[in-house]
N, C-alpha and C positions, 0 to 999 in steps of 0.2 A: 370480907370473905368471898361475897359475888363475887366483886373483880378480879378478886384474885382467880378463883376456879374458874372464869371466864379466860382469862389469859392465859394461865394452864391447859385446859381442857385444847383453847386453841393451836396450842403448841404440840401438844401431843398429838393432835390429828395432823395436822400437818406433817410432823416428823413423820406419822404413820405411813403418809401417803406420798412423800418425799421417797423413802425407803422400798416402797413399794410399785413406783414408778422405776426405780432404781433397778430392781428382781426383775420387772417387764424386760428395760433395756438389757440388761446384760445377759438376759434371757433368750433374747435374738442374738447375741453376739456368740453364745455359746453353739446356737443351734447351726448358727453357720459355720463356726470352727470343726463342729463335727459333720458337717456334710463331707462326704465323701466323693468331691469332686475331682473329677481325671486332671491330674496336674499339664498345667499351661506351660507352653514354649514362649517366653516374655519377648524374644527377637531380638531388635536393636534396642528395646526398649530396658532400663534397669528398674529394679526391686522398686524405687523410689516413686513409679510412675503406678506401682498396682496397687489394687486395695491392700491392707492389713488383713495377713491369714491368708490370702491368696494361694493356689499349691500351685508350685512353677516344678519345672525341668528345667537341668539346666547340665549342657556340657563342657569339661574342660577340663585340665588338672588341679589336683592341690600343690600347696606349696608348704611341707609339715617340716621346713626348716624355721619356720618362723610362726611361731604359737602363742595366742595367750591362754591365760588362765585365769578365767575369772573368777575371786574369791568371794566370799560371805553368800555361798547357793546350796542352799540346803535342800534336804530330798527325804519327805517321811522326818521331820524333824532331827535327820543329823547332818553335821555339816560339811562342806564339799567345794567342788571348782566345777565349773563348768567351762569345756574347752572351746575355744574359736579359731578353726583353722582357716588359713586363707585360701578363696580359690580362687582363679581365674580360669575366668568362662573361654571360648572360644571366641567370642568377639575382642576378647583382651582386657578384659572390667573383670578389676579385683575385688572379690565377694566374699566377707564373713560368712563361716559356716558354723551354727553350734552342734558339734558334736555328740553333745549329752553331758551327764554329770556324772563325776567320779567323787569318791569320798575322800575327805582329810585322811592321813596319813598318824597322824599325831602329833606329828612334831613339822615346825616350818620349814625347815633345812631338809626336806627330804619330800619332793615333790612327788604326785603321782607318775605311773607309767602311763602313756599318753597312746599308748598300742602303734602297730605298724602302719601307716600306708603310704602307699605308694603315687609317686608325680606321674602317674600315668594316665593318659587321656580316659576320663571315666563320664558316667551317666548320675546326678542326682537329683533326688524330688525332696521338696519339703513346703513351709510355709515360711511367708515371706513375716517378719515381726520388727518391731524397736528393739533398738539396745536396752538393755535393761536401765532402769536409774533410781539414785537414792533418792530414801525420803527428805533425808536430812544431806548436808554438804560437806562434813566430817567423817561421812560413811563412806567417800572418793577417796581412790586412791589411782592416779594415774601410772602408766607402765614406767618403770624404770627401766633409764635409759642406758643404764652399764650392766644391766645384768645379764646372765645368757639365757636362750631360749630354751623353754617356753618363758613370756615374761608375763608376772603376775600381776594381777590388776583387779582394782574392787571398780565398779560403775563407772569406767572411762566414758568419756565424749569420742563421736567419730573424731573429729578434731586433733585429738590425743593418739588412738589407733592409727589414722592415717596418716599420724606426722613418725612414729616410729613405725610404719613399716617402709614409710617412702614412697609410698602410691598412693596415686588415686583409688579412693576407695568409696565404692556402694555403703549411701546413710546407711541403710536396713540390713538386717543381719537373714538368713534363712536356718530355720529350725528344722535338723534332718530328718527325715520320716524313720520313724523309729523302727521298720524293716530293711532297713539299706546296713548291709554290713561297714563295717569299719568304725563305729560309733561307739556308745559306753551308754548311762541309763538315758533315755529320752521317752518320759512319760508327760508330755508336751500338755498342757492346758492351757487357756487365757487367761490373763494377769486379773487377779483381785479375788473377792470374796465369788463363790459359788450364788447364782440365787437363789436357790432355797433360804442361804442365810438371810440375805434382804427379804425377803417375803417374810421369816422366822423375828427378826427385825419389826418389820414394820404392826406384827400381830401385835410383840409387847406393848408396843408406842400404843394401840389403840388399847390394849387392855388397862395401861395405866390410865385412862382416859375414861374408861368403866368405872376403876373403883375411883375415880376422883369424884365422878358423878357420883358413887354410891354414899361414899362417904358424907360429899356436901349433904345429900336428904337427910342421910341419918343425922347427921349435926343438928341441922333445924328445925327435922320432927323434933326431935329432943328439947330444940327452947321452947317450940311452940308446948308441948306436953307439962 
């Protein structure tokens, strides 16, 4: 029974404190995503060269003849597409933009409205992020290549994106700031759990680790009595 609640007790602190290293980290990554920094002019340089979450500017037109729609993006627990319209910058680098999320429809035959805009020389800001990706490899669904646009897609690879649009295309996609017209919901956060939850986490981890103590004394006051 020592070893055992010896090897227990070990494990639960350490989960504890694993989880809680965890809440630190992602605690700084939050607090950077929400600083409110004056969006950066990248230059000759692409999305691929700045940090992650980075806020750029960036000039040029879109290209809303050729769209995806990325499926299984839910919002508030219901579920949805989130759009990626292509732009190209002024330097001539073709750039993923996500739009925002739009809700399922009901039925798969009958895609969203994807609103108007126009290939005219415009101004936007956002933060620069990864393609989204599945956890699993069954959750992939690349673009299909006879359908028409917008074409639907669950967790492509650039790889896949850039081979049916036919350009070269920027690994990293940019998330539009959610005051820039022409967009749909973009209520943007970082990927994974909040830390609060890891901090929330890692308290159980230590409380199970209380009553494991607790329990082991009372056990053995009780034989010794």
């Amino acid at each position: 029974m020592t070893l055992a609640t010896l090897v227990l007790l070990g494990s639960f602190l350490g989960l504890g404190r694993w989880q809680w290293q965890r809440g630190e980290a992602k605690q700084e990554v939050w607090a950077e995503y929400r600083r409110d920094a004056a969006p950066m002019a990248p230059g000759t340089r692409g999305l691929d060269e700045l940090p992650r979450f980075a806020r750029v500017e960036l000039r040029g037109r879109f290209a809303p003849e050729r769209q995806f729609l990325l499926e299984n993006r839910s919002h508030k627990g219901r579920p949805g597409y989130e759009v990626l319209t292509p732009f190209v910058t002024e330097s001539g680098r073709w750039q993923l933009v996500n739009r925002g999320w739009l809700p399922f429809t009901g039925y798969r035959d009958r895609l969203p409205d994807l609103g108007e805009i126009t290939p005219e020389l415009t101004r936007i800001t956002g933060r620069v992020d990864e393609l989204p990706a599945a956890g699993l490899a069954s959750g992939r669904a690349p673009p299909n290549l006879t359908q028409d646009w917008p074409r639907l897609t669950s967790f492509p690879t650039h790889s896949e994106l850039q081979a049916v649009l036919g350009q070269k295309l920027e690994r990293r996609i940019l998330l539009m700031d959610p005051d820039l017209p022409g967009g749909h919901v973009r209520e943007w956060q970082p990927p994974g759990l909040d830390p609060s939850r890891h901090f929330s986490y890692a308290i159980q981890w230590w409380g199970f680790a209380v009553v494991l103590l607790v329990l082991y004394f009372a056990l053995n006051f009780r034989k010794v009595s």
